[in-house]
Each structure stands twice: as C-alpha cells, then as structure tokens.
Backbone as CSV, one residue per row, in Angstrom:
resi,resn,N_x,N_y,N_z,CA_x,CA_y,CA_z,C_x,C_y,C_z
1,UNK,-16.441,40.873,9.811,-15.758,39.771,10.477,-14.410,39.503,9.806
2,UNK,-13.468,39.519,10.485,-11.762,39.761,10.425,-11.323,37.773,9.824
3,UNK,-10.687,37.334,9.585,-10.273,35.816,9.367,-9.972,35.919,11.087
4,UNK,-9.280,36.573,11.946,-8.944,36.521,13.224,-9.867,36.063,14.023
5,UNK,-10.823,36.636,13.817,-12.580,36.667,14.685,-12.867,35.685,14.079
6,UNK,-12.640,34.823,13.036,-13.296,33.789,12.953,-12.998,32.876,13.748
7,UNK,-11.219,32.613,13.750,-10.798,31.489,14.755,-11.228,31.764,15.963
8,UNK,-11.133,33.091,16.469,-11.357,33.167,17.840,-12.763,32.679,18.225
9,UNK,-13.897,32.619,17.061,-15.595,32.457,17.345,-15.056,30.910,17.201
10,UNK,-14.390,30.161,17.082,-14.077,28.434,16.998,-13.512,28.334,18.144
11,UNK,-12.561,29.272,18.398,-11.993,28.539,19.676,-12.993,28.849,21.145
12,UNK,-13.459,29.877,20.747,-14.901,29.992,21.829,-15.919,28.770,22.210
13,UNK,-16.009,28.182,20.753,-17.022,27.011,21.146,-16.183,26.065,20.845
14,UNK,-15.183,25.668,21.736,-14.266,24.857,22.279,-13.768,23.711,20.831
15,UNK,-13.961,24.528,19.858,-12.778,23.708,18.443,-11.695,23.184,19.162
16,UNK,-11.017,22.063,18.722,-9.943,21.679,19.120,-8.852,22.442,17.611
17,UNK,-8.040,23.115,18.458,-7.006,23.641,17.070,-5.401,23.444,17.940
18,UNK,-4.737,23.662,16.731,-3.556,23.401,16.593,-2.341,24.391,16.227
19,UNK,-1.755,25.212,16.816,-1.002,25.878,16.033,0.391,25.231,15.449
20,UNK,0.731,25.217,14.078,2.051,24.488,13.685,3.199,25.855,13.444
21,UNK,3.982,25.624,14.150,5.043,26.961,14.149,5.812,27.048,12.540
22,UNK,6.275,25.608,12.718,6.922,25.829,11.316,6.406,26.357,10.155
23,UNK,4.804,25.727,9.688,4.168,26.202,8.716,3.569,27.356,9.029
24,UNK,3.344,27.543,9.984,2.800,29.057,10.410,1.264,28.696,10.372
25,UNK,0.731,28.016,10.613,-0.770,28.088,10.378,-1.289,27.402,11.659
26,UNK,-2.967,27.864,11.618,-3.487,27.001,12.584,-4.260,25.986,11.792
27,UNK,-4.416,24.686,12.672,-5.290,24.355,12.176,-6.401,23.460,13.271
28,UNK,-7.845,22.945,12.215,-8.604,23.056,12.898,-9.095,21.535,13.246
29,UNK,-10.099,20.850,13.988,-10.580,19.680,13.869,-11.732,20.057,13.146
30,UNK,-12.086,19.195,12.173,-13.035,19.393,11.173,-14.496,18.883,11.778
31,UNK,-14.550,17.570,12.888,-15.942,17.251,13.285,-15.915,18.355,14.012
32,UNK,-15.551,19.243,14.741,-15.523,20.043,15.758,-16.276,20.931,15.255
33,UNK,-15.630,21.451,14.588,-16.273,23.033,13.739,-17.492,22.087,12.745
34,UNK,-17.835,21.242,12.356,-18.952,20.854,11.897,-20.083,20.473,12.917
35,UNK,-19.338,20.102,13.919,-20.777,20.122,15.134,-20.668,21.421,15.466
36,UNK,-20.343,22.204,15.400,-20.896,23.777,16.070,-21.731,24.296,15.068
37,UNK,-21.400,24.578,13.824,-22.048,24.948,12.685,-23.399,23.722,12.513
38,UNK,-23.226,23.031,12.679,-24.762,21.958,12.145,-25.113,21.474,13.705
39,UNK,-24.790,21.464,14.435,-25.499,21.143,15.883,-25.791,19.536,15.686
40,UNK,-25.225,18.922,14.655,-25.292,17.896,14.413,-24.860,16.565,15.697
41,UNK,-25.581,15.668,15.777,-25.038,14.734,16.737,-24.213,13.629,16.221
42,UNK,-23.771,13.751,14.930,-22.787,12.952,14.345,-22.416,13.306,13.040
43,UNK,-21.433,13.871,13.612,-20.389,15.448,13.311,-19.471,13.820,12.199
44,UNK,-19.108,13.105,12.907,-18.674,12.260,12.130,-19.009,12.113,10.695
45,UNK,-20.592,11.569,10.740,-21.101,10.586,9.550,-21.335,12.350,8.486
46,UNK,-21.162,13.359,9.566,-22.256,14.369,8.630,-20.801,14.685,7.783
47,UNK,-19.589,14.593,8.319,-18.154,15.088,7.749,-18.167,13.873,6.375
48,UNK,-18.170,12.526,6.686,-18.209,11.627,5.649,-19.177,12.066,4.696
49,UNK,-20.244,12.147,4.624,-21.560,12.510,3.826,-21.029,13.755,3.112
50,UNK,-20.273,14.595,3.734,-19.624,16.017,3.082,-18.760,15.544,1.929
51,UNK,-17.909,14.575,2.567,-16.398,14.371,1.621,-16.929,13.923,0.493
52,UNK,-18.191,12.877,0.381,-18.662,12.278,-0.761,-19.342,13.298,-1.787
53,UNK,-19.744,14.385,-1.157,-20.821,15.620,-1.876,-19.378,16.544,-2.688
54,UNK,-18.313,17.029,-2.060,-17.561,17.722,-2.598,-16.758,16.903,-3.384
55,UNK,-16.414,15.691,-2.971,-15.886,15.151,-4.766,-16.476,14.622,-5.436
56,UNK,-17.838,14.603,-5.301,-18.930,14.870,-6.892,-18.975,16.108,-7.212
57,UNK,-18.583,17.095,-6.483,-18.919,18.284,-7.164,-17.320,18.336,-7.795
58,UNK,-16.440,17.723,-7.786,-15.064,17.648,-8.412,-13.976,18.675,-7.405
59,UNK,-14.225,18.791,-6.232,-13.766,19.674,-5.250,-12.615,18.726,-4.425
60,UNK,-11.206,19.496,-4.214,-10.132,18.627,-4.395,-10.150,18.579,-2.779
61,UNK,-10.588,19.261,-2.057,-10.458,20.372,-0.313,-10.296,18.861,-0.100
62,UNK,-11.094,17.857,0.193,-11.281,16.264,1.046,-9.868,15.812,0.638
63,UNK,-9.701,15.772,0.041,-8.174,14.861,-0.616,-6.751,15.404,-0.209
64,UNK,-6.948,17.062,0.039,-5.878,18.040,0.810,-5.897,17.841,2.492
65,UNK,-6.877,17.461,3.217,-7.433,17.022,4.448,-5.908,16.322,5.227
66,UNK,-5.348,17.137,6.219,-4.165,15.755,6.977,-5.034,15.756,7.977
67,UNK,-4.183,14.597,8.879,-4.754,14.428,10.195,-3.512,14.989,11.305
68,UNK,-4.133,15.236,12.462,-2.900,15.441,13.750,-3.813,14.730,14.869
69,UNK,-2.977,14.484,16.261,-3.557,13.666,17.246,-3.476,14.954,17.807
70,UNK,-5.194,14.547,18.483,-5.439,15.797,19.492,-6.266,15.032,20.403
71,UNK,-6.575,15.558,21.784,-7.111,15.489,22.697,-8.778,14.929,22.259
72,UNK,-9.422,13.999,22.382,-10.759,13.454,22.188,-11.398,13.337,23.855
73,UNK,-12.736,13.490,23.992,-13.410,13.683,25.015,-13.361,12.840,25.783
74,UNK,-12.206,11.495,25.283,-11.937,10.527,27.086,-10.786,10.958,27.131
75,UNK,-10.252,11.934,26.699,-8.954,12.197,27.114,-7.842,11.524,26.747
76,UNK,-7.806,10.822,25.691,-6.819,10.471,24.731,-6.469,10.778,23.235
77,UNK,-5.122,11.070,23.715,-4.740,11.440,21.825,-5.059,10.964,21.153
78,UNK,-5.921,10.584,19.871,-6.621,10.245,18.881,-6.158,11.053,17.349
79,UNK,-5.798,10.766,16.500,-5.748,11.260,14.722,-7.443,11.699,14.529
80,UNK,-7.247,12.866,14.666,-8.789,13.451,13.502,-8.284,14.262,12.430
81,UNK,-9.262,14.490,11.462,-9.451,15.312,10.530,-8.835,16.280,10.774
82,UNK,-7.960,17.497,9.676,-7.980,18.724,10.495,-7.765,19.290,8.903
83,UNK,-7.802,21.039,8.976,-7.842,21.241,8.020,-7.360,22.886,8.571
84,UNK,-6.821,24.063,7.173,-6.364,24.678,7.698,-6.883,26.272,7.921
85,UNK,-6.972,27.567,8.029,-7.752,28.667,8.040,-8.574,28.406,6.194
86,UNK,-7.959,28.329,5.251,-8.411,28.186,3.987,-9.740,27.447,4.035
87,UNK,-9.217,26.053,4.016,-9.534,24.651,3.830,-11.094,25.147,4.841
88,UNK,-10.838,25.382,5.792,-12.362,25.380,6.889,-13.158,26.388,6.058
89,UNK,-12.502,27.449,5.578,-13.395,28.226,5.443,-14.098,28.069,4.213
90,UNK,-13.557,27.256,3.309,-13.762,26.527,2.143,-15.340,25.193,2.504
91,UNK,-14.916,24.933,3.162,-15.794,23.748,3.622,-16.996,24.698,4.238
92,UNK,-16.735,25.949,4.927,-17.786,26.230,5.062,-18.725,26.504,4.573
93,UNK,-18.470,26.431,3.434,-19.045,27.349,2.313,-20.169,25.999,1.849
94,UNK,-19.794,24.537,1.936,-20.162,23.510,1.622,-21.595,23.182,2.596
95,UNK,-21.654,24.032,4.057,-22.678,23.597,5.156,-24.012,24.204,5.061
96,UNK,-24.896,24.118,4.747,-26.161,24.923,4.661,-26.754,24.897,6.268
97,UNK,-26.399,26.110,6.647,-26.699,26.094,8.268,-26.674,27.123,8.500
98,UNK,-27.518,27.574,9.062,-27.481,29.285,9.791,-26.705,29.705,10.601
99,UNK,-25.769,29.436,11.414,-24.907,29.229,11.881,-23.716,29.777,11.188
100,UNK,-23.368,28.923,10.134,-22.494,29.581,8.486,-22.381,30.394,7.801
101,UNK,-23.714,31.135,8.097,-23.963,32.428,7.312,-23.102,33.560,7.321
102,UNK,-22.910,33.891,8.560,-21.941,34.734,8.972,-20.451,34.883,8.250
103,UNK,-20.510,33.614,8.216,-18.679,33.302,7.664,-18.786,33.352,6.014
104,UNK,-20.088,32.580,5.259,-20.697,33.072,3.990,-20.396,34.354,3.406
105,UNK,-21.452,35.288,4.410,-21.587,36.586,4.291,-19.925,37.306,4.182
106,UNK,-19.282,37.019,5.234,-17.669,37.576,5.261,-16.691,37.490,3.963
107,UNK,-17.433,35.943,3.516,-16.532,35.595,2.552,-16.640,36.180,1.285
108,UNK,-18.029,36.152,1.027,-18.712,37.344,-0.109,-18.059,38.767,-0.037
109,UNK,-17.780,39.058,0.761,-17.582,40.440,1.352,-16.360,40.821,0.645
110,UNK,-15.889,39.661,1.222,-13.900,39.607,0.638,-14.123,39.722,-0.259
111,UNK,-14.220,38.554,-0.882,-14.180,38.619,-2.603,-14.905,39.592,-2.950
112,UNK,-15.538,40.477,-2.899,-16.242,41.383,-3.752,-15.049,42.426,-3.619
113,UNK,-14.556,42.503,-2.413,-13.731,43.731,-2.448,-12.444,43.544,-2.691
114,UNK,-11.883,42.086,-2.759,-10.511,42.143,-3.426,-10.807,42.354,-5.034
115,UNK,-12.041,42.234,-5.395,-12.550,42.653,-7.075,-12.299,43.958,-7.299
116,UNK,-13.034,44.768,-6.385,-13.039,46.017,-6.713,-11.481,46.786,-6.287
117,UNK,-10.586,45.820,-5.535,-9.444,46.495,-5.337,-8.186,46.045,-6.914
118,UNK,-8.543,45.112,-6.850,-7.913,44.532,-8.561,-8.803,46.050,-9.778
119,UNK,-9.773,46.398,-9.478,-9.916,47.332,-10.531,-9.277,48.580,-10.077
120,UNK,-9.355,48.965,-8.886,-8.674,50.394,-8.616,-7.764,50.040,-6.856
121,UNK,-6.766,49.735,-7.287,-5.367,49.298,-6.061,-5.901,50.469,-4.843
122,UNK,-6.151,51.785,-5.391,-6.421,53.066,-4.263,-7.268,52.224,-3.390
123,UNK,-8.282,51.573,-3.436,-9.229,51.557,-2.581,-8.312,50.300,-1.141
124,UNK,-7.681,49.674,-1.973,-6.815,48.647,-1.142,-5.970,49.560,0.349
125,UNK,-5.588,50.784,-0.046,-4.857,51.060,1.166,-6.429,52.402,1.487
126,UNK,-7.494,52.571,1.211,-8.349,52.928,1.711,-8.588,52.382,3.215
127,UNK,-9.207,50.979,2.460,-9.723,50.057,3.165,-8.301,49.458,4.868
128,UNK,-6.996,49.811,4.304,-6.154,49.446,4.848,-6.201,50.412,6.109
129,UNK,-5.866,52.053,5.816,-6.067,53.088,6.375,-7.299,52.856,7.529
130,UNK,-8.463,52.449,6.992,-9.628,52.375,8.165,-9.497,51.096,9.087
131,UNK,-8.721,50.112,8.389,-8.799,48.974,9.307,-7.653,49.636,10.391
132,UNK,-6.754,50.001,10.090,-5.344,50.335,11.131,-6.095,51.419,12.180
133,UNK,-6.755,52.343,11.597,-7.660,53.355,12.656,-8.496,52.677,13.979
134,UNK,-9.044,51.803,12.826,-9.909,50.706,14.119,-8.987,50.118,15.145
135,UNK,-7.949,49.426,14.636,-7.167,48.677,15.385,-6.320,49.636,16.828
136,UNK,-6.566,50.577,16.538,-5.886,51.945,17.261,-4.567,52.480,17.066
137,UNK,-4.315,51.760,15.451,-2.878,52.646,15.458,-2.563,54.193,15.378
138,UNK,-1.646,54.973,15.664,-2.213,56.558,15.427,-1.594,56.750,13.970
139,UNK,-2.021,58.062,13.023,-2.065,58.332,12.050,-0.491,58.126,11.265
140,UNK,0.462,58.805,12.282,1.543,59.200,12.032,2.307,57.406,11.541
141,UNK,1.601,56.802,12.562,2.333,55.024,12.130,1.575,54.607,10.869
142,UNK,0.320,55.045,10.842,-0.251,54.306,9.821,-0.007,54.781,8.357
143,UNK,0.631,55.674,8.263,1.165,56.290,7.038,2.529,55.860,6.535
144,UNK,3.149,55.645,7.759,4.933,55.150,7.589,4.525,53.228,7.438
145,UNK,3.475,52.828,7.928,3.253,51.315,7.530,2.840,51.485,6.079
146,UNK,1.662,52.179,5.810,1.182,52.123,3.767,2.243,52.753,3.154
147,UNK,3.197,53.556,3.537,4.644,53.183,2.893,5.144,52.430,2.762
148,UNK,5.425,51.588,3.963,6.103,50.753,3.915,5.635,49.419,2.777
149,UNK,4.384,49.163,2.582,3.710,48.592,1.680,4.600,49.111,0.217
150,UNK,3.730,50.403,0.012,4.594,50.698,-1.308,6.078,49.974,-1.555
151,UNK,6.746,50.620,-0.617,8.287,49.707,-0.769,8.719,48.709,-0.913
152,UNK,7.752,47.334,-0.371,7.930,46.474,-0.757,7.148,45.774,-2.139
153,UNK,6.391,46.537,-2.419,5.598,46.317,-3.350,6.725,46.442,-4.681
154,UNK,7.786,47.749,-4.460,8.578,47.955,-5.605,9.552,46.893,-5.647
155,UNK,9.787,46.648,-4.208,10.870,45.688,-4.332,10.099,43.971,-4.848
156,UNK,9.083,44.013,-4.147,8.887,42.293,-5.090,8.802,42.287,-6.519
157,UNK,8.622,43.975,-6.959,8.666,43.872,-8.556,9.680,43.816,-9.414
158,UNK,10.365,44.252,-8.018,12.275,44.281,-8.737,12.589,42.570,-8.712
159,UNK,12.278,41.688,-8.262,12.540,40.377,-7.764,11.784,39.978,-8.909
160,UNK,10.725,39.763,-9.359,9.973,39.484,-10.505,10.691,39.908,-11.622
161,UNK,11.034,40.743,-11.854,12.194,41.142,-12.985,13.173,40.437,-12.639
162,UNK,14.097,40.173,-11.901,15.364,39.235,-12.091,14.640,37.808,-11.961
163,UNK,13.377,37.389,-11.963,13.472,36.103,-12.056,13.140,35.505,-10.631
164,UNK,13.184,36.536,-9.874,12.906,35.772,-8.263,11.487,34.793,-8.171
165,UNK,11.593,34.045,-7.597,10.376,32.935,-7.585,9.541,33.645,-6.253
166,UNK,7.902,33.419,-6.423,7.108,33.611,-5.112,7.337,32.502,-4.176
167,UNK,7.175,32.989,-3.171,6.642,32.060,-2.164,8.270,31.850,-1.430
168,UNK,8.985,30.706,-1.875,10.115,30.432,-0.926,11.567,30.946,-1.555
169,UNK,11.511,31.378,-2.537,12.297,32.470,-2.902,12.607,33.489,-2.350
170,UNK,11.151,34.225,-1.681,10.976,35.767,-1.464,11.149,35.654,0.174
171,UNK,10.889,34.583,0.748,11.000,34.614,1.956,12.476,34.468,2.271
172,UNK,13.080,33.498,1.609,14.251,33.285,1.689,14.773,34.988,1.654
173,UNK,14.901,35.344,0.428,15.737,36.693,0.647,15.176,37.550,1.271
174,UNK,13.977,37.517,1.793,12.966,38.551,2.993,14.053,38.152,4.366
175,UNK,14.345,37.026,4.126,14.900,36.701,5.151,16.627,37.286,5.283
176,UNK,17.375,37.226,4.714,18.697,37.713,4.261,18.131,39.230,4.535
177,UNK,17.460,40.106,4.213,17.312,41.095,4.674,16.851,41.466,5.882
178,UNK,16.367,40.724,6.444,15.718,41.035,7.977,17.277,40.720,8.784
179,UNK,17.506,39.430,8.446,18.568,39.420,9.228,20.381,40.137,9.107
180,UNK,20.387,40.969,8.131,21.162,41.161,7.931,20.892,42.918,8.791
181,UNK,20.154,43.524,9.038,19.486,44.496,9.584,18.638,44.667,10.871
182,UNK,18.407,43.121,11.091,17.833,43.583,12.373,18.594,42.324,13.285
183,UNK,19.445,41.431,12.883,19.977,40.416,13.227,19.219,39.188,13.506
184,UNK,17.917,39.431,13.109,17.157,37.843,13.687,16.805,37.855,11.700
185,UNK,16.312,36.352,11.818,15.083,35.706,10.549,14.027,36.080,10.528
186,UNK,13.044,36.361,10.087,12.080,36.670,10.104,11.155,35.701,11.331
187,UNK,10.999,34.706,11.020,10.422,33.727,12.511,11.090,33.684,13.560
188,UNK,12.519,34.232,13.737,12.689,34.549,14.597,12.469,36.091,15.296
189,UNK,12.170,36.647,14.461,11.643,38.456,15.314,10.191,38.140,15.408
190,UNK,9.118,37.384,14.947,8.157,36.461,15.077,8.177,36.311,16.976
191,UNK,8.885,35.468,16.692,9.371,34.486,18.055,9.402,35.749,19.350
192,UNK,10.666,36.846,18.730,10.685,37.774,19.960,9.388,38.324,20.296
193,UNK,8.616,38.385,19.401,7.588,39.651,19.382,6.074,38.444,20.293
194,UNK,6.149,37.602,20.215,5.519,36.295,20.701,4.066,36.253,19.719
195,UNK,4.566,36.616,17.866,3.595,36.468,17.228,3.546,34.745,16.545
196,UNK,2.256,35.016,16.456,1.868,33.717,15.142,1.312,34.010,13.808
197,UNK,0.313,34.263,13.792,-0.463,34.726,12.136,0.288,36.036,12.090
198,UNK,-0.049,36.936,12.889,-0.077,38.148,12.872,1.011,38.491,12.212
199,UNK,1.204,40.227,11.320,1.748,40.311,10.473,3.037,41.209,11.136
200,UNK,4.169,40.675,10.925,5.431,41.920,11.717,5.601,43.023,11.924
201,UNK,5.329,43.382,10.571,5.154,44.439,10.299,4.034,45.380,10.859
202,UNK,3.013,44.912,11.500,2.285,45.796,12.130,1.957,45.619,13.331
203,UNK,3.223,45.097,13.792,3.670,44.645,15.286,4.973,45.611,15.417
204,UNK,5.476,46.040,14.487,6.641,47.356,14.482,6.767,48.441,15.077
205,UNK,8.035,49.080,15.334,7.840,50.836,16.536,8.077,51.287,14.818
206,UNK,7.780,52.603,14.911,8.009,53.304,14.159,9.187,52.936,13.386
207,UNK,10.248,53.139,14.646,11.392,53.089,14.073,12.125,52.131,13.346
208,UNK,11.428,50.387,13.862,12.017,49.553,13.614,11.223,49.049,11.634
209,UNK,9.912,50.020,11.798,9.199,49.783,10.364,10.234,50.625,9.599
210,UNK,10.856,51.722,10.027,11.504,52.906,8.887,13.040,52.169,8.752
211,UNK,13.146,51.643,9.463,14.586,50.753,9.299,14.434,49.886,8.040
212,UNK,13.351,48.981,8.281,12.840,47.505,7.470,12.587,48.410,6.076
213,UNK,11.740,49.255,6.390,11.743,50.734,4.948,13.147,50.759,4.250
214,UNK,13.887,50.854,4.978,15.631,51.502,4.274,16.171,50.167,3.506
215,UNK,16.057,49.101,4.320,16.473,47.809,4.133,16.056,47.536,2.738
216,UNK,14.661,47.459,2.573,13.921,46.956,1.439,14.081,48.239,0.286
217,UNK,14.136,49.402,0.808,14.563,50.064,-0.586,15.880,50.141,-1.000
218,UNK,16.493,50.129,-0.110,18.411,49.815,-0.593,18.271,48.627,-1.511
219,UNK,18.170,47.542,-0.732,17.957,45.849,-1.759,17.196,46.479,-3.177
220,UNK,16.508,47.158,-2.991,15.883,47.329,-4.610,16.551,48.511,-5.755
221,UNK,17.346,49.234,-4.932,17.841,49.887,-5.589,18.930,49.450,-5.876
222,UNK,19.421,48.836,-5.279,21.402,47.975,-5.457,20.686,46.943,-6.495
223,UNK,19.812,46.355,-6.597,19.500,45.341,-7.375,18.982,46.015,-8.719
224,UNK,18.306,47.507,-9.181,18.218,47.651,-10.195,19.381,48.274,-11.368
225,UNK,20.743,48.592,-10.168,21.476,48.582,-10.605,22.852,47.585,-11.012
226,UNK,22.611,46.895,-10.575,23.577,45.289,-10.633,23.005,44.397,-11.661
227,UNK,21.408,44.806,-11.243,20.924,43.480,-12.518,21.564,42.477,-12.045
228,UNK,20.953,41.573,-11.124,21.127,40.056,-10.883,20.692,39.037,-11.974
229,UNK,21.456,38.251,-12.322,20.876,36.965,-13.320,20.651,36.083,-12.429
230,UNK,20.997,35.732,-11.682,20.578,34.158,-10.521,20.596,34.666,-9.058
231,UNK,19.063,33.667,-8.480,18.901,34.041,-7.533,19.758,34.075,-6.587
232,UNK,21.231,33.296,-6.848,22.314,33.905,-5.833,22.756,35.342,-5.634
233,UNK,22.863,35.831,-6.848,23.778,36.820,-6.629,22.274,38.089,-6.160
234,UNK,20.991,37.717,-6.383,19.881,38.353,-5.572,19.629,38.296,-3.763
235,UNK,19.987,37.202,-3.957,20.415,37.002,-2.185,21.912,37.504,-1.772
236,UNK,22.917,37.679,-2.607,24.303,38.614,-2.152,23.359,39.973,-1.624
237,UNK,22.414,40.452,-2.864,22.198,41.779,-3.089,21.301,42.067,-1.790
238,UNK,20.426,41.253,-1.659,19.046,41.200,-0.300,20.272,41.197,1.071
239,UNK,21.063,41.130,0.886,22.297,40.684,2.639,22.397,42.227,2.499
240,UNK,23.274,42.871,1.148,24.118,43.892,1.411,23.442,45.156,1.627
241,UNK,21.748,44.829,1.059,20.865,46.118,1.356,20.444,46.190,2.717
242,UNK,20.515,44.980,3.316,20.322,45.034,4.490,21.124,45.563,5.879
243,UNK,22.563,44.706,5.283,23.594,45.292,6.006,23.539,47.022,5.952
244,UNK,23.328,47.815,5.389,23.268,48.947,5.177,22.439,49.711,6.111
245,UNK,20.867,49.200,6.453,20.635,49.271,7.397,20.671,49.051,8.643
246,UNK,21.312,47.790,8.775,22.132,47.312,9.994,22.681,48.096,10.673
247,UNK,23.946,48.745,9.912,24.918,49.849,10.261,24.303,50.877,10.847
248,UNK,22.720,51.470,10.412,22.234,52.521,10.619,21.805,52.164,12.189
249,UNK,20.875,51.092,12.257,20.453,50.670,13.405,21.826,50.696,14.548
250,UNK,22.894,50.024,14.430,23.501,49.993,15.200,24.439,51.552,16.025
251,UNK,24.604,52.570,14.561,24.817,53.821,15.563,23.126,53.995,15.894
252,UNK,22.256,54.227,15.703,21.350,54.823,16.544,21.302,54.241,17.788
253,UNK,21.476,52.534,17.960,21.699,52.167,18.975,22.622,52.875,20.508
254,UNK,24.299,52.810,19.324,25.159,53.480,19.604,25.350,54.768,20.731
255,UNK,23.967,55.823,20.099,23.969,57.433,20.361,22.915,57.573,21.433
256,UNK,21.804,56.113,21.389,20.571,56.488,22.076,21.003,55.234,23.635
257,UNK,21.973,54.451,23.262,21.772,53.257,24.422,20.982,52.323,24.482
258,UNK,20.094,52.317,23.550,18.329,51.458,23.601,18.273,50.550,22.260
259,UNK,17.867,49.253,22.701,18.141,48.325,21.566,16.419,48.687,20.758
260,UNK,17.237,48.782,19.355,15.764,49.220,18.001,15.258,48.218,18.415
261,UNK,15.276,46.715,17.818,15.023,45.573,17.802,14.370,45.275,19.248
262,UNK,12.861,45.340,19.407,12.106,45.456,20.650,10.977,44.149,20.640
263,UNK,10.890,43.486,22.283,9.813,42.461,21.738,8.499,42.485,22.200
264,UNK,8.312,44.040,21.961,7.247,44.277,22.324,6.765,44.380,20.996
265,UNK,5.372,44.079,21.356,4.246,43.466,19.854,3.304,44.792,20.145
266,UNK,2.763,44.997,18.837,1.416,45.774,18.949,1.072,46.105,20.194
267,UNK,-0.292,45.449,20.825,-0.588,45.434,22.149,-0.149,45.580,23.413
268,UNK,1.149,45.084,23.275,2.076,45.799,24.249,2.689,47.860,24.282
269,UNK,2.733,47.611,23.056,3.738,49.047,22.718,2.299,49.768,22.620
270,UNK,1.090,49.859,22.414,-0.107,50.373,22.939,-0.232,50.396,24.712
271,UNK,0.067,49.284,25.460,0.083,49.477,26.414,0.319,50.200,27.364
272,UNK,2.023,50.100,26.995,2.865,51.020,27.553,2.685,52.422,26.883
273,UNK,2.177,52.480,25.871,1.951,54.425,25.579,0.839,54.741,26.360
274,UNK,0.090,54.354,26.677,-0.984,54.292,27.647,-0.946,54.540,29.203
275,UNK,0.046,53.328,29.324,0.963,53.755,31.153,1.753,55.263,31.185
276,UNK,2.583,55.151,29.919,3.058,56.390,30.040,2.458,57.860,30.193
277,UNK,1.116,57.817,29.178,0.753,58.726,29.351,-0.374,59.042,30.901
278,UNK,-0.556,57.851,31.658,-1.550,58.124,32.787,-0.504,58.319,33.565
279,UNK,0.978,58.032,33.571,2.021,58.954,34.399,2.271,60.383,33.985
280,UNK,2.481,60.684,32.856,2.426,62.210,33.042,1.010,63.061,33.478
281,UNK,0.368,62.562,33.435,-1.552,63.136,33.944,-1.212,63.256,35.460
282,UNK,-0.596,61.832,35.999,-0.360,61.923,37.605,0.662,63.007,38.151
C-alpha cells in the first residue's frame, strides 16, 4: 500500500479532505477518518478521548492539529479538526481497530525498509526500479530518471558543502534552476502538468528529465568550482547552470518546432503512446 492508496481508500469512504496548493499537502478531517476506522458513532468524543491518551503518552501530533471549514452533513461550512498525510497516519497508529491494520502493516513496512536502505543505499533504487516497472514506465525512462536521482543527489551535496540550508533554501534555488531552464517555478510546471503530491520529475518526457539532468549537473559543477560562501552568490550559480540549459532547450526547440516544456503528465504521455501506437497497428 502506496501513501497514494491510502488517501484514495479515505476519499472512497467519503473523508472530507482538502487540498492546500500553497503548502502542497492534503489534508484530512480527523472525525471522518476516525469514524471509518472505528465505526464509531461518536467520532467526536472518540477524537477527544484520543487527544487526552496521546498527551499522556507525551505525543505532540494533538497540539500540531489546525482546523479548516469544510462542508458538515447539513450542509454548512463548519471548522473541524484536520490534520495532514503525516499527522493521520501518525494517529493511526494511535486506533486499535482492524480496519487500521492495513495502514499499521504499511507503515511497518516503510520503516523497516527505509532501515535497510540507510544500511545499503543499492537497495533504495532497487526498490525504486520495481516500483517505476509497476507504474508502467519503460526501461529506457526509468534509467535516465535513477540518474537523474544520482545528479541531484551530488548536487544537494554540493549545497551542503557551501552551507545551503534544507528545506527552503533548496527549493528556492531548485527553483532558480527550473526556471531559468525551463522558464516556469517549480509550482508552476506543477500547475502546467495539473500535478499535486505527485513528483515532477516522474511526470517528465525523456527529454525534459535529460534537460533538468544538464541543469542540475552544470549548477554543481560551476559551484564546485566558484566555491560559493553565501547563499547568494549559490543562487547566482543555480540561475547560470540553468540558463545553460535553457539555451540548449531553446535550439532544440529551434531545429524541431515543438515546445520541450509539455503539460502533459505521466498518464497522459502514457496515453498518447498508446493512441499512437493503435494508429500504426491500424
């Protein structure tokens, strides 16, 4: 069971959720997903009775808890509980219900195997390799994507050496490079592609992953030679590796007529290889 398949098994039994664009997350109503999991008839008192059990156990999840107004069963906006893919799945862990097990079991699963991937990294793009097979990517993409991994992997290490900060640091100059190469922000090629969770990068054509490839290894190579001291002159460096690919994108543009930068997502660009090929059969 995928974190994907989980929301989708919530939104099946009619969870009220929320997607927030800005933060990128969904989130969930907490009596909701506690009456599906406990079949409980007061999803309410059983959520209160929870909050009191997890901060005796010194568990911070209740205190992280916002609220949003959502739709309630007379049909008025109402403030409930909500909480976010983490946070639920955290709490689930709190429900003794058969029902839960499933998501239990998943969660065990994870953690055992992000253990065994912290002891040997190989098994990480193992495991990566079979999930992309399932998903139906063909071989030839799924090799130029676990590259593409590698590459950025060198480059966040190059960023860790000058000092780059996680989290809104890296996006920031993730961002200076996307857009300096493919002309959108990152939430905005998001936006074209009409994703939310889902990861860009494996919403990519070939071509537009081997581009984002050039981008991110230029930035790391201009940067191990410049040696940035402040994250400014790391964000000069994240523009100009990008621009580099820019240039590339734009003659291929140039020679072929056809814009790289496509908003077709995964499922689509499966689609259409699909149409295409039941036209040449015809």
């Amino acid at each position: 069971m995928t974190k994907e398949t989980a929301i989708r098994l919530f939104q099946n039994q009619r969870v009220r959720v929320f997607w927030d664009n800005d933060k990128e997350k969904w989130f969930f109503s907490i009596i909701d997903v506690i009456g599906v999991l406990t079949g409980s008839r007061r999803p309410r008192k059983y959520w209160s009775d929870l909050k009191g059990k997890l901060k005796s156990e010194g568990s911070e999840v209740s205190e992280k808890i916002g609220q949003l107004k959502m739709k309630s069963s007379d049909g008025k906006m109402r403030m409930t509980d909500v909480a976010n893919t983490e946070q639920i799945l955290r709490l689930i862990q709190s429900i003794p219900s058969p029902k839960a097990e499933p998501f239990k079991i998943w969660l065990a699963k994870v953690g055992y195997e992000r253990i065994e991937e912290t002891e040997d990294p190989e098994k990480a793009f193992d495991r990566a390799m079979e999930t992309y097979l399932k998903k139906g990517y063909s071989v030839n993409w799924i090799n130029q994507r676990l590259k593409s991994i590698e590459v950025r992997k060198e480059l966040t290490d190059e960023w860790d050496v000058r000092g780059v900060k996680k989290g809104l640091e890296y996006a920031i100059l993730t961002d200076e490079i996307t857009k300096a190469w493919a002309g959108l922000t990152s939430k905005e090629y998001k936006d074209l592609k009409d994703l939310k969770k889902e990861n860009l990068r494996d919403n990519m054509t070939n071509l537009e992953l081997v581009l984002n490839m050039l981008a991110e290894a230029t930035t790391t190579e201009i940067s191990k030679e410049k040696k940035p001291k402040t994250f400014l002159e790391s964000k000069i460096i994240a523009k100009q590796g990008g621009t580099i690919a820019g240039n590339t994108r734009k003659e291929i543009e140039e020679k072929t007529g056809k814009n790289v930068v496509t908003p077709l997502n995964a499922k689509e660009l499966e689609e259409k290889k699909n149409n295409e090929a039941k036209e040449i059969e015809e």
